[in-house]
N, C-alpha and C positions, 0 to 999 in steps of 0.2 A: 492158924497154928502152925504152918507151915508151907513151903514154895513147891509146887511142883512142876518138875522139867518133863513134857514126852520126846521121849530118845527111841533109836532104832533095836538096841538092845540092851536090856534094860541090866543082861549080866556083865557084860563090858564095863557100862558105864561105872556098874557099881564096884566092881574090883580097882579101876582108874580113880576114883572119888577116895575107894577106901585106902587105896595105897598112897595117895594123897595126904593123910591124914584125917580122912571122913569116920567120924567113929560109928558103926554098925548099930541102927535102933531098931532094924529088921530087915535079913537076909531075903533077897529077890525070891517070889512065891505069887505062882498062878491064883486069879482070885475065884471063887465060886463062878462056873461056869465057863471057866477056860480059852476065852476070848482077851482077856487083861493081864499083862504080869507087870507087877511091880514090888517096889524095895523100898525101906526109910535108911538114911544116913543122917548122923549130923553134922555138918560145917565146925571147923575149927572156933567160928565163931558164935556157935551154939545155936544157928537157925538150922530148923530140921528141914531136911531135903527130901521130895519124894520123886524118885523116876518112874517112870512109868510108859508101858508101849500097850496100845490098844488091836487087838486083832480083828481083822476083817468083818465078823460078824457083830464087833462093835461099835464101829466104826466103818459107817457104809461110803464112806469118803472118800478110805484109803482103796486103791489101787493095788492089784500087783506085778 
């Protein structure tokens, strides 16, 4: 139902996307438990976009 990119910051990306032309299907927001934020946008060409950046505790992978 939709593509999702993880990006460094997920508020960036999504002002960059929406100034673009991405039309807003939900403004960047921490998910329950505050380790995840992300955003939906959709593409001019109607594919919904999800960004999304994972924090440390969710992602034991990342490094800082």
């Amino acid at each position: 139902d939709h593509i999702a990119f993880e990006v460094d910051d997920v508020n960036q990306a999504f002002g960059r996307l929406h100034a673009e032309g991405f039309t807003v299907e939900r403004e960047p927001f921490d998910v329950a438990g505050g380790t995840v934020r992300t955003s939906f946008l959709r593409a001019p060409d109607g594919v919904k976009i999800e960004l999304i950046h994972y924090g440390v505790a969710a992602n034991p992978h990342l490094s800082l």
